[in-house]
N, CA, C and O of each residue as an XYZ file, in Angstrom:
696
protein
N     -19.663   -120.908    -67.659
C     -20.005   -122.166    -68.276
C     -19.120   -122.336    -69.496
O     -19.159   -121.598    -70.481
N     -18.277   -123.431    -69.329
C     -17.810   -123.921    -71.061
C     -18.517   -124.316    -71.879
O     -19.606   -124.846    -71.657
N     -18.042   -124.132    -72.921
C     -18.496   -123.894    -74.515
C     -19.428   -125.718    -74.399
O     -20.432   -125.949    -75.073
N     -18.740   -126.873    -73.333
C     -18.952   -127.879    -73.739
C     -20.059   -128.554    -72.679
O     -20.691   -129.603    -72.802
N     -20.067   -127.417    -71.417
C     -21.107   -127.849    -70.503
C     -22.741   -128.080    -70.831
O     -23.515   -127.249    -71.306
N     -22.970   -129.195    -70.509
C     -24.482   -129.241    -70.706
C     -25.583   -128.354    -69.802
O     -25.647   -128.291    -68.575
N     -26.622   -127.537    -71.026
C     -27.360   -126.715    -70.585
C     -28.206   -127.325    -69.884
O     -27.756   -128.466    -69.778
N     -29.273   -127.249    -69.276
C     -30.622   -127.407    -68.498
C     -31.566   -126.622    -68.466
O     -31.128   -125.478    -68.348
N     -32.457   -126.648    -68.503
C     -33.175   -125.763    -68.404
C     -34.861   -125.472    -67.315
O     -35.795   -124.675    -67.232
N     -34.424   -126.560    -66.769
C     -35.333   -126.925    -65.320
C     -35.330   -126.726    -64.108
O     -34.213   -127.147    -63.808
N     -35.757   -126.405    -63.255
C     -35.513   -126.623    -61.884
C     -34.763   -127.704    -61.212
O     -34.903   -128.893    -61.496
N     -33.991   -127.261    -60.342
C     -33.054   -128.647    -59.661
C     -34.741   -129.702    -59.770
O     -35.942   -129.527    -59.560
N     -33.800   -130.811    -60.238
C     -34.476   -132.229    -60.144
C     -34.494   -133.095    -58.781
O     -33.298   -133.307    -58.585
N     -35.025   -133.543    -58.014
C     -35.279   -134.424    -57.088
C     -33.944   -135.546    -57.520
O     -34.086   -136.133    -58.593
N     -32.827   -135.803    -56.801
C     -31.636   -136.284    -56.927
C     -31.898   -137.785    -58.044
O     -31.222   -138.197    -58.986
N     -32.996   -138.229    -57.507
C     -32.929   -139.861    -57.851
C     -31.877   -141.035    -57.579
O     -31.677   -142.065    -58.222
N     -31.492   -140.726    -56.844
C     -30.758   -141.575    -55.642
C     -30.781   -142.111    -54.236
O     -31.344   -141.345    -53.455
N     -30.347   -143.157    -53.736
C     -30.772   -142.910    -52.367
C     -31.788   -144.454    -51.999
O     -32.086   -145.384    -52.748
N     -32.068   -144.248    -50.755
C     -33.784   -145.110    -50.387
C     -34.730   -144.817    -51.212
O     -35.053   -145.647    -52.062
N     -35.251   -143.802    -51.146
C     -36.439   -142.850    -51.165
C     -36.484   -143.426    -53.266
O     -37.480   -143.955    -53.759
N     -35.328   -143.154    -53.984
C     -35.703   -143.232    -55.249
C     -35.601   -144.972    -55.254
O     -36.165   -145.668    -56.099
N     -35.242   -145.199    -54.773
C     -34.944   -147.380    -54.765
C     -36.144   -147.934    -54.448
O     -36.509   -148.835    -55.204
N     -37.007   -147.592    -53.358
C     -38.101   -147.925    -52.978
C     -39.322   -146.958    -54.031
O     -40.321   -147.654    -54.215
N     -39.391   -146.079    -54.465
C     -39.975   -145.398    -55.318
C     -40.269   -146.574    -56.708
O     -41.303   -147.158    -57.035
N     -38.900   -146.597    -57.299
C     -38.887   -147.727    -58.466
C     -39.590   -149.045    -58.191
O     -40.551   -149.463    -58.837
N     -38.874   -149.797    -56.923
C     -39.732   -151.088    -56.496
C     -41.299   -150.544    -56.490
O     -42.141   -151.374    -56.834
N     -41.671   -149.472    -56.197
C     -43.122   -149.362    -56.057
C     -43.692   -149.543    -57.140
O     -44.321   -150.595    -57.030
N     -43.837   -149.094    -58.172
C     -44.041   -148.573    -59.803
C     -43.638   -149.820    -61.053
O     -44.176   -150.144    -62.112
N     -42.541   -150.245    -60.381
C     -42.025   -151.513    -61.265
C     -43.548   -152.430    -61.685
O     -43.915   -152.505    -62.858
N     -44.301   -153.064    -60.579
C     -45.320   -154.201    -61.300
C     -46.126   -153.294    -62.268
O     -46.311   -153.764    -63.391
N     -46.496   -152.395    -62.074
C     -47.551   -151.330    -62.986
C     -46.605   -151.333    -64.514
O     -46.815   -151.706    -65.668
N     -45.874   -150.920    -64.031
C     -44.480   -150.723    -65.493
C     -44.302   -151.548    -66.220
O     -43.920   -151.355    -67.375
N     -44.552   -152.740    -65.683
C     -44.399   -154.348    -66.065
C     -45.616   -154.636    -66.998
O     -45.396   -154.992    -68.156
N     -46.730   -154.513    -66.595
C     -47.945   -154.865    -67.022
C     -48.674   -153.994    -67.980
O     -49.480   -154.457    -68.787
N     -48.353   -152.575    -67.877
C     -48.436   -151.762    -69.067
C     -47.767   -151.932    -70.052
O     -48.399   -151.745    -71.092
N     -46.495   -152.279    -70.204
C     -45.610   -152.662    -71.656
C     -45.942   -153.511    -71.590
O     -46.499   -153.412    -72.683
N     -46.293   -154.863    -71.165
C     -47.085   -156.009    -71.666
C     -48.212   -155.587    -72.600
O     -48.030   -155.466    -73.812
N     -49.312   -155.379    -72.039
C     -50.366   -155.016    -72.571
C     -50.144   -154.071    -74.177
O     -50.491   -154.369    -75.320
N     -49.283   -152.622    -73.530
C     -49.703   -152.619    -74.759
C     -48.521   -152.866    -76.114
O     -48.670   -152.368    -77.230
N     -47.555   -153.595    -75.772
C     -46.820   -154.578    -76.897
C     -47.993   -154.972    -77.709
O     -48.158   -154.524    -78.843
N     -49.259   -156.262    -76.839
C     -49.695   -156.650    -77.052
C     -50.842   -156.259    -78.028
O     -51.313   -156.968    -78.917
N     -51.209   -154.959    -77.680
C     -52.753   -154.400    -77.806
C     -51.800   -153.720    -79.549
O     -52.485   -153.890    -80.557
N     -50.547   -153.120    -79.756
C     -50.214   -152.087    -80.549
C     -48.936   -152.682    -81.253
O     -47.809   -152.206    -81.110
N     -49.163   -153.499    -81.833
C     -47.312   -153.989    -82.195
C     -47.372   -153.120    -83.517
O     -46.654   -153.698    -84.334
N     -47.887   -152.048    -84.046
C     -47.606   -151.483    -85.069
C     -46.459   -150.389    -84.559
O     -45.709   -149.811    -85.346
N     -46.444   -150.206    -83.186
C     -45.403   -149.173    -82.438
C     -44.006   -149.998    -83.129
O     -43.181   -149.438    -83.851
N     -43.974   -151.097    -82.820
C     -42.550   -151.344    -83.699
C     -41.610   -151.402    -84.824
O     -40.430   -151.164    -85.083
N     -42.791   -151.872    -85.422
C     -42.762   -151.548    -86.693
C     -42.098   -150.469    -87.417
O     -41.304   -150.342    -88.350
N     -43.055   -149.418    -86.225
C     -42.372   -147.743    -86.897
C     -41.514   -147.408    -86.678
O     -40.971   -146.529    -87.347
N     -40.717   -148.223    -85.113
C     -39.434   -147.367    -84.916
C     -38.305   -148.365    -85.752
O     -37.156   -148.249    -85.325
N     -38.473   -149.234    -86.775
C     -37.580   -149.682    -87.314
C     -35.985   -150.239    -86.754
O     -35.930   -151.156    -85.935
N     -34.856   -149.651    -87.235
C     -33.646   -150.401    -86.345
C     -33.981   -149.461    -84.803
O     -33.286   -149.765    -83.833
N     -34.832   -148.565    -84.664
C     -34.615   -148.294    -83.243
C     -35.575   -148.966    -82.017
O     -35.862   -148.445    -80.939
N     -35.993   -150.345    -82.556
C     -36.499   -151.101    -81.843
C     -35.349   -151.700    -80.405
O     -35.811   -152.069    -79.326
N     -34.255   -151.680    -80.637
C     -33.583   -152.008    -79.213
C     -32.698   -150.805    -79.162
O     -31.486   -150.853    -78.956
N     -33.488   -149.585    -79.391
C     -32.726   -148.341    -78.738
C     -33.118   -148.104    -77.376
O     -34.309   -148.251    -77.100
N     -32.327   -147.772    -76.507
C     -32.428   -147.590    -75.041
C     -32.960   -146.438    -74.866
O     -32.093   -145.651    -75.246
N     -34.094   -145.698    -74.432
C     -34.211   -144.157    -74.015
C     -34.469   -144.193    -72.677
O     -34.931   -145.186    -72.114
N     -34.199   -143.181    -72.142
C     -34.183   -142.527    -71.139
C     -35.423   -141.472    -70.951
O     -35.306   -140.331    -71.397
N     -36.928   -142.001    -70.097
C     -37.169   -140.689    -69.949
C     -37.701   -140.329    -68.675
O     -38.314   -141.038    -67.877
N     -37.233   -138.585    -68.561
C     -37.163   -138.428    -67.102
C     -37.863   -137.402    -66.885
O     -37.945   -136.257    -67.331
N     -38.472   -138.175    -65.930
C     -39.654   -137.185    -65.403
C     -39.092   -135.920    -64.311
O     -39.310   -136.034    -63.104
N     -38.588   -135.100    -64.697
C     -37.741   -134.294    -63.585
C     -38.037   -134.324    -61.902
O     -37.342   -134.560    -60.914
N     -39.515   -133.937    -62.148
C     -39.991   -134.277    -60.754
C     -40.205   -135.253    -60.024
O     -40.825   -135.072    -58.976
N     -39.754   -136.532    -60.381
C     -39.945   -137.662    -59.492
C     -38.566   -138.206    -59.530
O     -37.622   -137.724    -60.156
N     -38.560   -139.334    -58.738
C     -37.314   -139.188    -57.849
C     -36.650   -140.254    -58.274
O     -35.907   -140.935    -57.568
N     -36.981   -140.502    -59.864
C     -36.707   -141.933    -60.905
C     -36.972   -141.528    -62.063
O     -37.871   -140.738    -62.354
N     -35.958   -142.209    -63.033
C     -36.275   -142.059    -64.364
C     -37.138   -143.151    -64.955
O     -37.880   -143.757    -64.183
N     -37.125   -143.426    -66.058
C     -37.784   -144.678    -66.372
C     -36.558   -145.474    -67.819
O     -35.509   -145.030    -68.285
N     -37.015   -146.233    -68.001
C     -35.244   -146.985    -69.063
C     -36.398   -147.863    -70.204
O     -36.983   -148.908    -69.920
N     -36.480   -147.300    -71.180
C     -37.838   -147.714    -71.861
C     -36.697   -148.770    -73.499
O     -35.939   -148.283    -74.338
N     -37.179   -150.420    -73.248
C     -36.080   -150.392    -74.567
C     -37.626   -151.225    -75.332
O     -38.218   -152.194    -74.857
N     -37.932   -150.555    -76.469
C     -38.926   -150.989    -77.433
C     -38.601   -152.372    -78.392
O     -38.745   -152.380    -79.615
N     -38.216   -153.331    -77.725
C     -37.653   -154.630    -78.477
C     -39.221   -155.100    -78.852
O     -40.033   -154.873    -77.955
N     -39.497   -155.434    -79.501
C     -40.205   -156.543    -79.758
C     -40.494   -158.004    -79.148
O     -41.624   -158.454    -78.956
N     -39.353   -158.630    -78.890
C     -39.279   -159.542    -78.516
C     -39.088   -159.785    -76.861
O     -39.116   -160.907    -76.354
N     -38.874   -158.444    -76.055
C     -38.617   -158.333    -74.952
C     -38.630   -157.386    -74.323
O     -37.834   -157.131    -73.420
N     -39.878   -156.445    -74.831
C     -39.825   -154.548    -74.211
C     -40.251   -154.698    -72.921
O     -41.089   -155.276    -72.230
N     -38.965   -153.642    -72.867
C     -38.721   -152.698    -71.142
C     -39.208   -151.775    -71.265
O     -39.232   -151.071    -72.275
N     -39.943   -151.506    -69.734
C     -40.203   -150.190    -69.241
C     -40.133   -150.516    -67.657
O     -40.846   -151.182    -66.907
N     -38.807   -149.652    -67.459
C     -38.810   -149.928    -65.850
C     -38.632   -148.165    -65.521
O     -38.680   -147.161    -66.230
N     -38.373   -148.460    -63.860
C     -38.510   -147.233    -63.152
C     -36.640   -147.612    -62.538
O     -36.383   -148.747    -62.136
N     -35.572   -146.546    -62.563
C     -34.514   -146.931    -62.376
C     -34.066   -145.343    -61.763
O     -34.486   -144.255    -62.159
N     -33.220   -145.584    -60.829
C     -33.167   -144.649    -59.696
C     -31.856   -143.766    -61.131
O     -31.280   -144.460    -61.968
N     -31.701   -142.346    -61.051
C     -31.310   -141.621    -61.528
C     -29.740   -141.926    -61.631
O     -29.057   -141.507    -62.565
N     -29.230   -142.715    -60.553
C     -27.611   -142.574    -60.588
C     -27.332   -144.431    -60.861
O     -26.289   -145.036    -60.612
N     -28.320   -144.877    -61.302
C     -28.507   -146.101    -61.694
C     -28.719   -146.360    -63.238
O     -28.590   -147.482    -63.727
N     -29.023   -145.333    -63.904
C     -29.679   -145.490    -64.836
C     -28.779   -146.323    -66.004
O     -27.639   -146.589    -65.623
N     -29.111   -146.753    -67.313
C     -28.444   -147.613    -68.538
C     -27.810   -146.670    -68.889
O     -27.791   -145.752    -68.069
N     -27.326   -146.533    -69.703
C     -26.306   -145.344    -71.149
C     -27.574   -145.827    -72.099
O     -27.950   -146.995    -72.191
N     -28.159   -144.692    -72.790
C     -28.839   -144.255    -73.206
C     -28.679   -144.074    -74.548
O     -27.570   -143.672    -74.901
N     -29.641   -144.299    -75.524
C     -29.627   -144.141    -76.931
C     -29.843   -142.463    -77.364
O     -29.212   -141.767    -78.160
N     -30.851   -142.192    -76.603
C     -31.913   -141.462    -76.145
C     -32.066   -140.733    -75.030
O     -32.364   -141.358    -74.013
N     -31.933   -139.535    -74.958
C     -33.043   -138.936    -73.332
C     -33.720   -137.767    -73.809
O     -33.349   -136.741    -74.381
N     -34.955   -138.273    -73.361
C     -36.173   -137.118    -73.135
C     -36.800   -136.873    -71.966
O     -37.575   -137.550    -71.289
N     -36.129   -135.300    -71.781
C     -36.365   -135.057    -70.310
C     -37.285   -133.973    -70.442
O     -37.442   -133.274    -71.443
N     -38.196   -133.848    -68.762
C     -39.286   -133.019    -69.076
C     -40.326   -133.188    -67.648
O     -39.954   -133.852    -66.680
N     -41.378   -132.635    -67.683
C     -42.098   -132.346    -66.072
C     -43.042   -133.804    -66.775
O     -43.201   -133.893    -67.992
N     -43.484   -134.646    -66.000
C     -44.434   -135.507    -65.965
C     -45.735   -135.358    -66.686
O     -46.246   -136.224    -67.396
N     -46.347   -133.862    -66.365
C     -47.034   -134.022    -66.753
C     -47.308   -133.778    -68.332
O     -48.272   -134.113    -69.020
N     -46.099   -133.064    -68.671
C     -45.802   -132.822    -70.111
C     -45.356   -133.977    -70.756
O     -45.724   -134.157    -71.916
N     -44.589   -134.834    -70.181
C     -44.412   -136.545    -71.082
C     -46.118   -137.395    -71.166
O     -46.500   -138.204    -72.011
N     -46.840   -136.865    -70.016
C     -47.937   -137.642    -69.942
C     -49.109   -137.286    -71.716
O     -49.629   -138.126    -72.450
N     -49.119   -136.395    -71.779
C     -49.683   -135.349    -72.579
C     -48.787   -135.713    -74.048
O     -49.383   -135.774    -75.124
N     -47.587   -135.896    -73.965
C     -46.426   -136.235    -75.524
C     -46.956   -137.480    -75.402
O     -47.643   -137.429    -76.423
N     -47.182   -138.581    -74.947
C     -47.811   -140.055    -75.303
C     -48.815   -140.088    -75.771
O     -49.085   -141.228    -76.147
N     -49.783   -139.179    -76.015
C     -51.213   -139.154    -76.495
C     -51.188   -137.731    -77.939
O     -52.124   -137.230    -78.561
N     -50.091   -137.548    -77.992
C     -50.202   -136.153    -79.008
C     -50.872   -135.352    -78.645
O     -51.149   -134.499    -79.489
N     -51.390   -135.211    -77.454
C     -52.691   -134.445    -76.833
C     -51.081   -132.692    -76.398
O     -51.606   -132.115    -75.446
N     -49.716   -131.925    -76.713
C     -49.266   -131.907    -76.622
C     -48.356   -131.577    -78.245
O     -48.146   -132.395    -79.140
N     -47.973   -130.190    -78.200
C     -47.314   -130.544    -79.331
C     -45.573   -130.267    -79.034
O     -45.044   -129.278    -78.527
N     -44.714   -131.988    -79.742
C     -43.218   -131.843    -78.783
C     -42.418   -131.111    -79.693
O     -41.212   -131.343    -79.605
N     -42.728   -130.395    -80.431
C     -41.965   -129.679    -81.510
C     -41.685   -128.158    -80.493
O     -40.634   -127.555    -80.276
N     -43.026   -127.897    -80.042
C     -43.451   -126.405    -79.273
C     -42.633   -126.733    -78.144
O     -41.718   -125.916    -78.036
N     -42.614   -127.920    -76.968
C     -42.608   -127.688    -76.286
C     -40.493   -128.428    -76.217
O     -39.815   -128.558    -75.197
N     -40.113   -128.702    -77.518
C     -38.586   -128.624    -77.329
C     -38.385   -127.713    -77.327
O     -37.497   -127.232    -76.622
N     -39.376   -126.814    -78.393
C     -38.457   -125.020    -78.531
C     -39.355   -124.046    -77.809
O     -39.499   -122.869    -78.140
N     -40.089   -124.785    -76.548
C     -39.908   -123.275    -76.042
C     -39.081   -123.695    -74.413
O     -38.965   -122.916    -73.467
N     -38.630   -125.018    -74.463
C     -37.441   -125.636    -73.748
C     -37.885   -126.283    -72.234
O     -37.238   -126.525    -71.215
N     -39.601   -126.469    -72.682
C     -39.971   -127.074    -71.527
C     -39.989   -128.688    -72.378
O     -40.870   -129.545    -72.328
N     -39.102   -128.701    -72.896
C     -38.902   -130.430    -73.295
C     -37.348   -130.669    -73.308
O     -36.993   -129.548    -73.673
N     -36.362   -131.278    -73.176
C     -34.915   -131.740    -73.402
C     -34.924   -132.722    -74.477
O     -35.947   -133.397    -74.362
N     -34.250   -133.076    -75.432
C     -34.037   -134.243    -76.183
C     -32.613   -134.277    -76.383
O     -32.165   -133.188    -76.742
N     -31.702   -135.267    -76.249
C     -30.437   -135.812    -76.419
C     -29.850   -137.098    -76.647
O     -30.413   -138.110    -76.229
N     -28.577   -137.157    -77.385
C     -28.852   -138.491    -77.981
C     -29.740   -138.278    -79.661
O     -30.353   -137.387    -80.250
N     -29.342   -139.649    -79.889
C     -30.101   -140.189    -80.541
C     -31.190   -139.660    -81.351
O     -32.121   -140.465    -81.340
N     -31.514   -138.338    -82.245
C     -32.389   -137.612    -82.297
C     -33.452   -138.339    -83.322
O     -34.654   -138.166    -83.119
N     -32.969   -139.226    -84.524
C     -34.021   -140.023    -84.845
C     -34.771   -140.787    -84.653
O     -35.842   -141.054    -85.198
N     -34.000   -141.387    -83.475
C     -34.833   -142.292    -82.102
C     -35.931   -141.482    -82.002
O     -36.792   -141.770    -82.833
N     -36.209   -140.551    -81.262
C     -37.000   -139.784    -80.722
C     -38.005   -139.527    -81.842
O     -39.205   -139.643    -81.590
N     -37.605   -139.197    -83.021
C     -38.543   -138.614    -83.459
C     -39.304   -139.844    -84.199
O     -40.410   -139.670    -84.710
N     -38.691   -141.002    -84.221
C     -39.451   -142.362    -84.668
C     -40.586   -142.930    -83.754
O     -41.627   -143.435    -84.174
N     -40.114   -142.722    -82.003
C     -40.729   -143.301    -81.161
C     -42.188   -142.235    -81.420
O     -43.378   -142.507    -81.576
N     -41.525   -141.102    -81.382
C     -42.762   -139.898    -80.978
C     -44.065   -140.306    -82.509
O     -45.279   -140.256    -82.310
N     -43.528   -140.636    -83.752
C     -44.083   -140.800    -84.797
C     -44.709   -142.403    -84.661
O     -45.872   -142.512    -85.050
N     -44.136   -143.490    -84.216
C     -45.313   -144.694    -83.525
C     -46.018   -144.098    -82.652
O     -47.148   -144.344    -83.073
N     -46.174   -143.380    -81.571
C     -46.946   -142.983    -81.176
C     -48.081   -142.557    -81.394
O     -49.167   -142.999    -81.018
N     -47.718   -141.281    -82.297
C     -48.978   -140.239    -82.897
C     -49.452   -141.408    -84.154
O     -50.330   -140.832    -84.796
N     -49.301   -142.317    -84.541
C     -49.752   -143.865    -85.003
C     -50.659   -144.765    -84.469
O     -51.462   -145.503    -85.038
N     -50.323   -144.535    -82.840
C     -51.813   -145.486    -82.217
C     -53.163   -144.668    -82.350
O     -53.426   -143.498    -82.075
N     -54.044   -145.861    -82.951
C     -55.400   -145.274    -82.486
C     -55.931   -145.248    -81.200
O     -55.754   -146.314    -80.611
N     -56.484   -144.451    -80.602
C     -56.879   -144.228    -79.284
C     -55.791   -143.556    -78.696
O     -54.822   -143.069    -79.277
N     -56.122   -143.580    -77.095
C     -55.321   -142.741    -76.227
C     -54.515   -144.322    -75.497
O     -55.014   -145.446    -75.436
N     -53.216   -143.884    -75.047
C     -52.180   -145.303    -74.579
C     -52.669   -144.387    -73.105
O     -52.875   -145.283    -72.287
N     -52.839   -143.546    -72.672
C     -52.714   -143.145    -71.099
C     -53.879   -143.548    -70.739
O     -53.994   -144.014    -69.605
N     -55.315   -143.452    -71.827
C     -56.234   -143.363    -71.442
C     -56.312   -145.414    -70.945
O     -56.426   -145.911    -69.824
N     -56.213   -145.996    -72.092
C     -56.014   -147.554    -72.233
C     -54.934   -148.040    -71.103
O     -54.912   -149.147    -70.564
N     -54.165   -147.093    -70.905
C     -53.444   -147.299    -69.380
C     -53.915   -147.585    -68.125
O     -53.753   -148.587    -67.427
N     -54.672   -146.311    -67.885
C     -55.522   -145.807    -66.962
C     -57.092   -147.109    -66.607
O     -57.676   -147.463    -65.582
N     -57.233   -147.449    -68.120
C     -58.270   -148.527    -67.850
C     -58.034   -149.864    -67.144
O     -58.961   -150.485    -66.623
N     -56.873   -150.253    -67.144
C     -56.515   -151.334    -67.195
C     -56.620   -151.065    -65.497
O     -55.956   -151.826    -64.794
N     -57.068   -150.482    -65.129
C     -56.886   -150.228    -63.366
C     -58.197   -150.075    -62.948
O     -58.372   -150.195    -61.735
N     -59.606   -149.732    -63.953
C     -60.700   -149.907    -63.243
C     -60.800   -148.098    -63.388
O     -60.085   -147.233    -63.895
N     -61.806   -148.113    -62.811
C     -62.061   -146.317    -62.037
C     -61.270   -145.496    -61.628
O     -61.043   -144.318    -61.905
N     -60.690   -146.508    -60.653
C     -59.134   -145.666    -59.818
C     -58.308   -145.255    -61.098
O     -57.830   -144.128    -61.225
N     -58.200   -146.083    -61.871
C     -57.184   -145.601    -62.921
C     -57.470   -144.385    -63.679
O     -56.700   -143.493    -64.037
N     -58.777   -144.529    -63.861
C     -59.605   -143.927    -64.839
C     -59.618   -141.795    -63.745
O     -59.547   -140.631    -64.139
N     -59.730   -142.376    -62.589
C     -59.837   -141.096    -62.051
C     -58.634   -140.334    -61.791
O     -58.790   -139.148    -61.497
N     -56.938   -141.015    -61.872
C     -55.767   -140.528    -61.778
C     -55.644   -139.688    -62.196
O     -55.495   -138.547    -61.759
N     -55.724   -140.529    -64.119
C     -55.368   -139.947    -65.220
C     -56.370   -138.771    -65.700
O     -56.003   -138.045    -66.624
N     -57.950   -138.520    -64.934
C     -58.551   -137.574    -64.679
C     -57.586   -136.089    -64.078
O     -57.223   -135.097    -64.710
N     -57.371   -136.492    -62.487
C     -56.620   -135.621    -62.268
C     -55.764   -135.033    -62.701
O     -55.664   -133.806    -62.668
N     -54.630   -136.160    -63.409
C     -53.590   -135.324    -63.828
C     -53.862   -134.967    -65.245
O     -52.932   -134.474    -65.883
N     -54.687   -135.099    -65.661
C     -55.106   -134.171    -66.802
C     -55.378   -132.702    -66.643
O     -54.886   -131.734    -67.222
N     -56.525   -132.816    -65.465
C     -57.032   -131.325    -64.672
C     -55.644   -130.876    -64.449
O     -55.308   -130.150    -65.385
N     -54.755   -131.016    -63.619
C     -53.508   -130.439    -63.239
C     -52.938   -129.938    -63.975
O     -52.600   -128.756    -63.904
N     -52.559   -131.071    -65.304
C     -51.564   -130.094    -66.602
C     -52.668   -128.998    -67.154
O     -51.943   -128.059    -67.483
N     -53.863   -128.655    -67.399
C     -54.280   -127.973    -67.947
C     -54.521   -126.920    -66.898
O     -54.930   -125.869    -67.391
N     -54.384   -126.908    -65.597
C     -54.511   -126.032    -64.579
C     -52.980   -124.881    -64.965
O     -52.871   -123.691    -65.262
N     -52.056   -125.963    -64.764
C     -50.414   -125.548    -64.925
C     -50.310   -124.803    -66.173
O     -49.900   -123.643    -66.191
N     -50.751   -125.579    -67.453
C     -50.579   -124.906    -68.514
C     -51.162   -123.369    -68.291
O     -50.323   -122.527    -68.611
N     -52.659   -122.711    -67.720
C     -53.349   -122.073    -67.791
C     -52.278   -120.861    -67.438
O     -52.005   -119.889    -68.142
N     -51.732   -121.225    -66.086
C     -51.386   -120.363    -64.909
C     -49.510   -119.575    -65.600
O     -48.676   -118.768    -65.190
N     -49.667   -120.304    -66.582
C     -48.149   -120.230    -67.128
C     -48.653   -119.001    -68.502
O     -47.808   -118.572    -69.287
């Protein structure tokens, strides 16, 4: 490896290319849509905090699924889409990491200090980005996964059940 190659520190990732990640994104897109609506709506103090990094582009990637997501915190026009891996924007920002560990960093439920340095987190780019977005965050009152999850009824409510059980299963077994 050269001095200049980028490290990793994950398991091969699911390509994110292809059908399989194109139709993946189309799936996820209306949900994606209607959650950054909402909570623009429900939390505009999130902007506030990230200051000029309100139209910073991040990148974050869920290693295990077969799409990243292209998150730009404008105010006036926030994105959150699902964008196939060899598709993706140029990036202000990337925070890469297993799903269920980004799920867990949106709620502070998760601490991303521990889990950059013990390298089950990536951050690149942009490092004040990150640590502005992560700081609006730990800023909302309530849970955003949980207020996510509602917006779907029961079903929602029982997902974000599961994959709660799961990361704390995973965490255990580790």
């Amino acid at each position: 490896m050269t001095e200049s190659s980028p490290v990793t520190f994950f398991p091969a990732r699911l390509p994110g290319s292809g059908l399989a990640s194109r139709l993946a994104c189309l799936a996820v897109q209306p949900i994606l849509l209607r959650v950054v609506r909402r909570i623009a709506a429900r939390h505009p103090s999130i902007f506030a905090r990230l200051g000029p990094h309100q139209t910073t582009d991040f990148l974050i990637d869920p290693v295990e699924l077969p799409f990243a997501l292209h998150l730009r915190p404008d105010p006036a026009a926030p994105i959150l889409r699902a964008v196939p891996r060899d598709k993706a924007p140029r990036a202000g920002a990337t925070i890469r990491g297993r799903f269920l560990l980004l799920l867990e960093l949106v709620d502070a439920e998760e601490d991303g200090d521990a889990a950059f340095f013990s390298r089950d987190l990536e951050v690149t780019g942009d490092t004040e980005a990150v640590v502005r977005l992560r700081n609006a965050l730990d800023d909302v009152d309530g849970s955003i996964a949980e207020e996510t999850a509602a917006m779907f009824g029961a079903p929602g409510r029982a997902v974000l059940a599961r994959l709660r059980r799961a990361y704390a299963n995973d965490m255990h077994r580790r």
